[in-house]
C-alpha positions in Angstrom: -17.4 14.1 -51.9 -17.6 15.1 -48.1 -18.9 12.6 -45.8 -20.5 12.7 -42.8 -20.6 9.6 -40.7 -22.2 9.0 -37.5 -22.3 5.9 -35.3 -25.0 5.5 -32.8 -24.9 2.6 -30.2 -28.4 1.2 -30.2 -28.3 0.0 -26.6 -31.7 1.4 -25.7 -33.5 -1.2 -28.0 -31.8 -4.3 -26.5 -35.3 -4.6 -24.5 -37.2 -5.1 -27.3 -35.1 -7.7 -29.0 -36.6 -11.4 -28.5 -33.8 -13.6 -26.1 -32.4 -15.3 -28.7 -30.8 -11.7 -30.0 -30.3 -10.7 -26.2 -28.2 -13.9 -25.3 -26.4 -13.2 -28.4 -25.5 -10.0 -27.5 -24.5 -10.5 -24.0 -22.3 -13.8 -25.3 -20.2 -11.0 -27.8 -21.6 -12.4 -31.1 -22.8 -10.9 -33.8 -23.6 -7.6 -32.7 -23.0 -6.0 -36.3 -26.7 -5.3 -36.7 -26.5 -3.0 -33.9 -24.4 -0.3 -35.4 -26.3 2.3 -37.5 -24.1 4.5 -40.0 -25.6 7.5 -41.6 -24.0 8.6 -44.8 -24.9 12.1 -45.8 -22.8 14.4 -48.0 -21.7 17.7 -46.9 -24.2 19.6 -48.4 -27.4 17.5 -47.7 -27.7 15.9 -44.3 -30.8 14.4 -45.0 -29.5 11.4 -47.3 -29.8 7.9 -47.2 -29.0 5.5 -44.3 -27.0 2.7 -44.9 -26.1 -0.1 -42.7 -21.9 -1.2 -42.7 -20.4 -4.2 -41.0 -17.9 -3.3 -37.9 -15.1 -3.9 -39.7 -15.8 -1.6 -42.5 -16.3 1.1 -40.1 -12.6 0.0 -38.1 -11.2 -0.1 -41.5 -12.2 3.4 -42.2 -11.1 4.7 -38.3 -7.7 3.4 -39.3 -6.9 4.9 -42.2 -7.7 8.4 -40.5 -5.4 7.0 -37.8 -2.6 6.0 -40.3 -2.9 9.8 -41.0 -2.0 11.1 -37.7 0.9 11.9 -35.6 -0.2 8.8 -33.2 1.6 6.5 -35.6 5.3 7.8 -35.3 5.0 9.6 -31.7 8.1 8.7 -29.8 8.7 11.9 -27.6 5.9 12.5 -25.8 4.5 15.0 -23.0 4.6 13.0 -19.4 1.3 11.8 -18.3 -0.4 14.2 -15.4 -0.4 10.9 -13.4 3.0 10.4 -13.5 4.3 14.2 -13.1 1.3 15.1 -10.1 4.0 13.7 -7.4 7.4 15.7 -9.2 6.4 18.2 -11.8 10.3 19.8 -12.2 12.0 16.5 -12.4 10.0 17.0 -16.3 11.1 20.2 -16.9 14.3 21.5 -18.0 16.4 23.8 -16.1 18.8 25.8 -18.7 18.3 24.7 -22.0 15.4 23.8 -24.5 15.6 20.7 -27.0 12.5 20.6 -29.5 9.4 22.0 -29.0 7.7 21.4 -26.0 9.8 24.2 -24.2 10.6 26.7 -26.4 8.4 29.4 -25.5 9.9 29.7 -22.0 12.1 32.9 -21.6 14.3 31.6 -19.3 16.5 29.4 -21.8 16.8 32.5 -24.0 20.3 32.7 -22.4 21.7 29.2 -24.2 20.5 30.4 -27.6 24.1 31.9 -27.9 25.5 28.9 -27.2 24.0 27.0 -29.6 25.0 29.2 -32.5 28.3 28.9 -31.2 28.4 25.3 -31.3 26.7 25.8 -34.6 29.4 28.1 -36.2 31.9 24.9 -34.7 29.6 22.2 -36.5 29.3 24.0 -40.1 33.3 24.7 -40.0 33.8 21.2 -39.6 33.4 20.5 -43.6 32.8 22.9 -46.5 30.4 22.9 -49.2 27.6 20.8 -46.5 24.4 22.2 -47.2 23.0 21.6 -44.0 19.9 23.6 -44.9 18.6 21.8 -47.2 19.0 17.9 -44.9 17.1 19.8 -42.1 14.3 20.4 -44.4 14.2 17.0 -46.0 14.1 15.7 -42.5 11.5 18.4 -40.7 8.3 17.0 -41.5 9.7 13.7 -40.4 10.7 14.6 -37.2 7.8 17.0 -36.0 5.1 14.0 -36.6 7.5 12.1 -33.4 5.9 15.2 -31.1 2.9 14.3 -29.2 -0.2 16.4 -30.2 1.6 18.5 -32.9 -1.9 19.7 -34.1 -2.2 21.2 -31.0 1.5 22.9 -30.9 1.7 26.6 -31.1 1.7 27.7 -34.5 4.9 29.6 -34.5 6.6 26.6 -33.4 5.7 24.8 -36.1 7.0 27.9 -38.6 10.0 27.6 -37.1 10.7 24.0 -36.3 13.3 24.0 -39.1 15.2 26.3 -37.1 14.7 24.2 -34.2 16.2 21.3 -36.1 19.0 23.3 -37.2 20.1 24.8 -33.9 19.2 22.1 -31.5 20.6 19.0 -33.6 23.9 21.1 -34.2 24.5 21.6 -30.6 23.5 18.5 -29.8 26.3 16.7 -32.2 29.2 18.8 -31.1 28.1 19.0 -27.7 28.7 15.1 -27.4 31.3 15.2 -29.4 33.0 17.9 -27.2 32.3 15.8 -24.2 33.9 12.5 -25.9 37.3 15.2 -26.7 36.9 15.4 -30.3 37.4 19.0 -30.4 38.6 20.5 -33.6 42.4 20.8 -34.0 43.3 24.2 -32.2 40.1 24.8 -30.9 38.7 24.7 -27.0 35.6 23.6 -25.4 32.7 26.0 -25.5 31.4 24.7 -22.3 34.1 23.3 -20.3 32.4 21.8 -17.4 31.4 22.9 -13.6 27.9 23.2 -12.7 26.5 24.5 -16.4 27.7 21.3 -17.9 26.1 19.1 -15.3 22.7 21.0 -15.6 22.8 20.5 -19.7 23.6 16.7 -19.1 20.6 16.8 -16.3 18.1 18.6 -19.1 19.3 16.3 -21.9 17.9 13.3 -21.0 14.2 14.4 -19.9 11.5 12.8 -22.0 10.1 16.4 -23.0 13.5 17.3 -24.0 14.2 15.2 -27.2 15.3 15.6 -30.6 14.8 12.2 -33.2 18.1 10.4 -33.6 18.1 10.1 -36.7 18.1 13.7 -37.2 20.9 13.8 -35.4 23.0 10.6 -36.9 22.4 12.3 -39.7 24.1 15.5 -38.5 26.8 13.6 -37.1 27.6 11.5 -40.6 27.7 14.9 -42.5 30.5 16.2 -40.8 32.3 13.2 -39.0 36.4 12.7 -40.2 36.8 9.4 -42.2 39.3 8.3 -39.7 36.8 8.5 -36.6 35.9 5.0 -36.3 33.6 5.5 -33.3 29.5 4.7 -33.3 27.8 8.0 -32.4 25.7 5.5 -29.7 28.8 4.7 -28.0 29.4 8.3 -27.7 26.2 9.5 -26.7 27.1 6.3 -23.8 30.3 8.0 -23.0 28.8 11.7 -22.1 26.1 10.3 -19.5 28.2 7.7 -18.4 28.6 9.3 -14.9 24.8 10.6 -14.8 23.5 7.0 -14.6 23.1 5.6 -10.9 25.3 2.4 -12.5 26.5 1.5 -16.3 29.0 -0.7 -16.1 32.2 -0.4 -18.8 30.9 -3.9 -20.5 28.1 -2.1 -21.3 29.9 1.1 -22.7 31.6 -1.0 -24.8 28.9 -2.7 -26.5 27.4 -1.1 -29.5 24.3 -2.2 -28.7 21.0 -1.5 -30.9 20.3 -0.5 -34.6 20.6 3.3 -34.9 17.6 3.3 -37.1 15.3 1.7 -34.6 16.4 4.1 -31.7 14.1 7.1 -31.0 16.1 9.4 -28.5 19.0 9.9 -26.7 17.3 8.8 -23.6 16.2 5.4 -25.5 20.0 5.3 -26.0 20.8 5.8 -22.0 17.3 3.0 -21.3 19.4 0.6 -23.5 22.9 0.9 -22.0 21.3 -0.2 -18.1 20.0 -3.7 -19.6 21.2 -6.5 -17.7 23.7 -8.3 -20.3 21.7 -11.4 -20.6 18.4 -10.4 -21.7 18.6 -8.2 -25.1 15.9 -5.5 -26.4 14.1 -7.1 -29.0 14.5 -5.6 -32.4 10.9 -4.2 -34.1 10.3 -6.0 -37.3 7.9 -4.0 -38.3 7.2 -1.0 -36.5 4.5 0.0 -39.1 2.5 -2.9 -38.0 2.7 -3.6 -34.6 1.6 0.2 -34.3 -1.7 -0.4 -36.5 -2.3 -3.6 -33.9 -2.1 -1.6 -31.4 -4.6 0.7 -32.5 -7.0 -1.6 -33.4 -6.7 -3.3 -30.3 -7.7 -0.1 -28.9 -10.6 0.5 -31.1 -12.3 -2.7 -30.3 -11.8 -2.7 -27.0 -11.0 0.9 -25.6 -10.5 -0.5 -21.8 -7.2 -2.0 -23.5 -5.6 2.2 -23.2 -5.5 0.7 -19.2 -3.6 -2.4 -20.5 -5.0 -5.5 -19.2 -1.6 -6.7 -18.0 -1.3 -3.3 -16.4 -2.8 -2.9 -12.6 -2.1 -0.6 -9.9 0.3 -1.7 -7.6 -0.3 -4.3 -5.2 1.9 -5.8 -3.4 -0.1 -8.7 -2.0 -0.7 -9.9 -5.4 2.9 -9.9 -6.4 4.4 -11.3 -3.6 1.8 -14.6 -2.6 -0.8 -12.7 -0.5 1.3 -11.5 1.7 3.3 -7.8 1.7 7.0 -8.3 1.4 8.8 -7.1 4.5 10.9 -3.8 4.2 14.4 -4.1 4.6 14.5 -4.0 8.2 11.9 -6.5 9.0 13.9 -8.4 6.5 16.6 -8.6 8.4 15.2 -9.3 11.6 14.1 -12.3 9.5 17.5 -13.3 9.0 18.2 -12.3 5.2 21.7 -11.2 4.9 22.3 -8.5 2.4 25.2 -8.1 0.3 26.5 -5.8 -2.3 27.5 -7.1 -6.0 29.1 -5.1 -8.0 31.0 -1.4 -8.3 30.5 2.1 -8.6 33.0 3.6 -11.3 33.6 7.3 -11.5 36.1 7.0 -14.4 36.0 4.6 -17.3 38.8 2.4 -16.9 40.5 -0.3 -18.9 41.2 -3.0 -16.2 37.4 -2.7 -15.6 35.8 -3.1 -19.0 35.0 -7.1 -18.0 32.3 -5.6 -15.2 28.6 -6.6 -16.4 27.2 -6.4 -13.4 23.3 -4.2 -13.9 21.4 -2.0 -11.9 18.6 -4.5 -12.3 20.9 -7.9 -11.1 18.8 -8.6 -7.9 18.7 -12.0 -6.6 18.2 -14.1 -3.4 19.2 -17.4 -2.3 19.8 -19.3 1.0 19.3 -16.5 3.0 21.1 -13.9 1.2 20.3 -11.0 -0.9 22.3 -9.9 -3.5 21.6 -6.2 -4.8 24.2 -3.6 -6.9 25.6 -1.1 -5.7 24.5 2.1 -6.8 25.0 6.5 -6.5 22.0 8.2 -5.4 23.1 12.0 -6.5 20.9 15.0 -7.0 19.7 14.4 -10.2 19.1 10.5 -9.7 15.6 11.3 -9.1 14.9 13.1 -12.3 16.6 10.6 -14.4 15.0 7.7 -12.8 11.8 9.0 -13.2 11.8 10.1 -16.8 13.5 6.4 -17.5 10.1 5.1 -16.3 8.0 7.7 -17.5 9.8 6.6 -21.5 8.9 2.9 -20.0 5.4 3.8 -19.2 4.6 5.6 -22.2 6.5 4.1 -24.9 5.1 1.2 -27.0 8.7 1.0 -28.2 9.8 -0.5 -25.0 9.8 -4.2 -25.0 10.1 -6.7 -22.8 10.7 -6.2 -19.0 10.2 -2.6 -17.8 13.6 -2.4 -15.7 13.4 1.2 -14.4 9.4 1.1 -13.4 9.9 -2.7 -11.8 12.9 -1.6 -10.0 11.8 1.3 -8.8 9.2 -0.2 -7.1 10.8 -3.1 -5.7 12.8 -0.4 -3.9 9.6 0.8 -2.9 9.0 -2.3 -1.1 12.3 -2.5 0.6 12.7 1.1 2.3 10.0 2.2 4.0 11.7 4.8 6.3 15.6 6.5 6.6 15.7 3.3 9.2 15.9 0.7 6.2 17.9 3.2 3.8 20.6 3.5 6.7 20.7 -0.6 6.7 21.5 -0.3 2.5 23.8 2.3 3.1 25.9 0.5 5.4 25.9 -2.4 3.7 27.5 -0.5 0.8 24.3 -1.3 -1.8 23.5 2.8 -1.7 26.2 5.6 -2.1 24.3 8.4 -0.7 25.7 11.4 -2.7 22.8 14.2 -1.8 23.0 14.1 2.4 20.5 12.8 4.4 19.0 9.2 4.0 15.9 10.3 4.8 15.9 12.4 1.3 16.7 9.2 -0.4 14.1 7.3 1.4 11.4 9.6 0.1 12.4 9.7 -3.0 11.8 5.9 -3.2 8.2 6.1 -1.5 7.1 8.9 -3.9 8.4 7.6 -7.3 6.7 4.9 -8.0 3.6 7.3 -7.8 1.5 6.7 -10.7 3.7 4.1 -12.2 2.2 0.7 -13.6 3.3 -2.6 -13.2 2.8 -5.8 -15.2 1.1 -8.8 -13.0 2.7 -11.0 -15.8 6.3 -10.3 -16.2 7.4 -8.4 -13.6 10.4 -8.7 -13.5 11.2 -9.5 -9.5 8.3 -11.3 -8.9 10.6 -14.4 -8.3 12.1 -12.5 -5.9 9.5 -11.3 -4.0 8.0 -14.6 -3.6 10.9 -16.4 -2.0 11.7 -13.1 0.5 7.9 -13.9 1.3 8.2 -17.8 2.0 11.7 -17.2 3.8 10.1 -14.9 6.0 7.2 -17.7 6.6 9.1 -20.4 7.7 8.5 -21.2 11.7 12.3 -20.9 12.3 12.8 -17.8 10.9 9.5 -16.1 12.4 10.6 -16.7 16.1 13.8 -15.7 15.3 12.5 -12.2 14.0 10.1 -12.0 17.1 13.4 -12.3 19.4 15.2 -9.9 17.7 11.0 -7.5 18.0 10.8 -8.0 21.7 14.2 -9.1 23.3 17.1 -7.8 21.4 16.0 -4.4 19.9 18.1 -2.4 21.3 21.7 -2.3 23.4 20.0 -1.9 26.6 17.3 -4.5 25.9 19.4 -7.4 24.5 21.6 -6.7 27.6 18.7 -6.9 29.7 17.9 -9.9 28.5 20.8 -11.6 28.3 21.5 -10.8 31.7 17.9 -12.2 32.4 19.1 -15.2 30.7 22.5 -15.6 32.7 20.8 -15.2 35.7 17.5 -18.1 34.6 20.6 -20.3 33.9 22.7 -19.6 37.2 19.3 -20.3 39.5 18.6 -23.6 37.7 22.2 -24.5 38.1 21.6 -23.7 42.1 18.4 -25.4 41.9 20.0 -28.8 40.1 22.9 -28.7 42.9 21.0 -28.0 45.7 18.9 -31.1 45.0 21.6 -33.1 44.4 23.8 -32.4 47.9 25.9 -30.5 45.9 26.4 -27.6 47.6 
């Protein structure tokens, strides 16, 4: 039997109640009573009222939510408030992956591709019927789409073909890329500015397939004798995208293929520092149904409580945290850990140096080096947007924390020029001012967590270092008397001068001269 159940918030009798009830209500308790559900069936909508506690009601919200493609989501659409600042660093540029894109006309030009790298995939092994696995997997893998009741109904029809093409071309595209080419045969795209715009496109957030479709894919077809985890190839073929993986971290095998989403999860995962670990989901199942309810009895908690726009004053003890510049007129020394590797090579597999290895002591700041190129932006900001939107994502969020502590440092080209040459920044795209915009803009939008973020150590002793008498006077010398050749020759001079007409004074008092 159809049912139709409305909720009505009775918040315009709360006058009426006696105070007992009204302190009760304003003190959170027992606020049942308030709820009114009407039950009617679909043909009569005059039936009778009946009154159900709150967590009937959240019991019966759930399992409509159970239902719906919020439970598995895992690719999603990038919020407007993250994509307002840089719409086409979200967008592909050659070729389509899943849905989300498919309708666009331009990428009708890689279709040929893909069945070529298709045709390569089904040669592989005979007697696969790769049909039949997409289909078992389809229904699966369209429910990790965000809004899929609201995708275009061809889309859907033909998702199974989606599956088919764009998992195929995915799996011999990264196996091409690792050199594991079939015997006799040659690369279908063998590099040059193509290949580097495919790379670009495959790790956008809009741009995913599931991985398990495609570890399944890649275990249909794989020789016995290849010995290699498909995560450590997927590693391999962005290694040189990344703005710094270090070989330790290629080597590592890191994460259970069944619990990762994405091929951009994968890339998220290989820029960990090495001491800290993701956390493995237990139960996925359940922490998403907490989540939900959370949400449901409290629907502030979509704005997590955690979660605040950025302010720096809060994070860094009332006070801003000086750019890099001012820093250094402070007297904080900065120093570069780390390398930037364009080839993976043996000698260097014992480098574990992160992207996210930040720290400062005595005076000195030590930050990794790092590539700025002209994708860095677009990577970097759908690694936060994944962070952002993701309830996948535990622990720190690396690429949204660090992408605002380099907020904090550059300000203007002035303080990317001072990171530059210092070695922390390889400036790959041309002018520093580029880079130094790119810093001010991403964190646009992003959100930051009050409780763990993750340089808030950091930022706290940069603040006191900067507060200490000593270190304030000698910043103001280096303001007024020393900022610029001229200037701190004009003083000094000044000074030379102050000391030789003291020294004449002294003398002259003395009979000396």
């Amino acid at each position: 039997m159809a049912h139709h159940i409305e909720i009505t918030q009775m918040d315009h009798q709360i006058p009426l109640l006696d105070q007992t009830s009204v302190n009760e209500i304003e003190e959170g308790r027992k606020v049942d009573h308030l709820i009114e559900i009407r039950e009617t069936n679909g043909e009569d909508r005059s039936g009778m009222t009946t009154n159900k506690p709150a967590n009937q009601i959240l019991d019966e919200i759930f399992a409509d939510i159970n239902d719906s493609s919020s439970k598995c989501c895992t690719i999603f659409k990038v919020s407007v408030g993250l994509s307002e600042s840089n719409s086409g660093a979200y967008e592909p540029k050659v070729i389509s992956i899943g849905p989300y894109h498919k309708h666009n006309p331009k990428f009708r030009s890689m279709e040929k591709y893909k069945v070529c790298y298709l045709q390569r995939f089904l040669r592989r092994k005979e007697g696969i019927d790769v049909e039949s696995c997409i289909r078992e997997l389809e229904d699966e893998a369209l429910k990790c789409y965000d809004d899929i009741e609201n995708l275009d109904r061809d889309i859907v029809a033909k998702f199974s073909k989606i599956l088919l093409l764009d998992g195929c071309f995915l799996v011999e595209y990264i196996r091409e890329r690792c050199g594991m080419c079939p015997e006799g045969e040659d690369w279908i795209i063998s590099g040059g500015c193509l290949d580097n715009q495919i790379r670009r496109d495959l790790l956008l957030l809009e741009n995913q397939l599931a991985f398990f479709v495609l570890t399944k894919l890649h275990h249909m077809t794989k020789d016995e004798e290849d010995k290699i985890p498909f995560i450590k190839m997927v590693k391999r073929t962005f290694f040189l995208d990344l703005p710094k993986m270090t070989p330790a971290s290629y080597l590592e095998s890191e994460g259970n293929a069944a619990e990762i989403k994405h091929l951009l999860q994968v890339v998220h995962m290989s820029c960990h520092p090495s001491d800290i670990k993701t956390t493995s989901l237990t139960n996925p199942s359940m922490e998403t149904e907490h989540f939900w309810k959370s949400l449901c009895c409290n629907p502030l908690r979509i704005i997590r409580s955690k979660d605040k726009p950025i302010d720096k004053d809060h994070l860094t003890g009332h006070n801003v945290m000086p750019n890099a510049t001012q820093l250094s007129e402070y007297g904080v020394s900065f120093v570069k850990v780390g390398y930037i590797y364009d080839y993976l090579e043996e000698e260097n597999y014992g480098d574990n140096t992160s992207l996210f290895d930040i720290k400062f002591e005595n005076g000195l700041i030590k930050i990794p080096s790092f590539k700025v190129t002209d994708d860095t932006e677009t990577l970097l900001r759908n690694l936060i947007a994944y962070e952002q939107q993701s309830i996948h994502v535990h622990g720190p969020r690396y690429f949204s924390d660090f992408a605002i502590f380099m907020d904090y440092l550059i300000d203007s080209e002035k303080d990317l020029n001072l990171l530059r040459r210092k070695g922390i920044i390889k400036n790959r795209i041309g002018e520093d001012k580029e880079i130094a915009t790119l810093f001010n803009k991403i964190g646009k939008g992003v959100s930051i967590s009050h409780e763990d973020f993750y340089y808030e150590e950091e930022c706290r002793k940069l603040v006191q270092h900067c507060e200490q008498t000593w270190n304030l006077m000698k910043a103001s010398l280096k303001r007024n008397y020393f900022n610029s050749l001229w200037v701190g020759t004009s003083t000094v001079a000044a000074g030379i001068l102050l000391v030789l007409t003291a020294m004449q004074t002294v003398l002259a008092f003395t009979g000396g001269i």
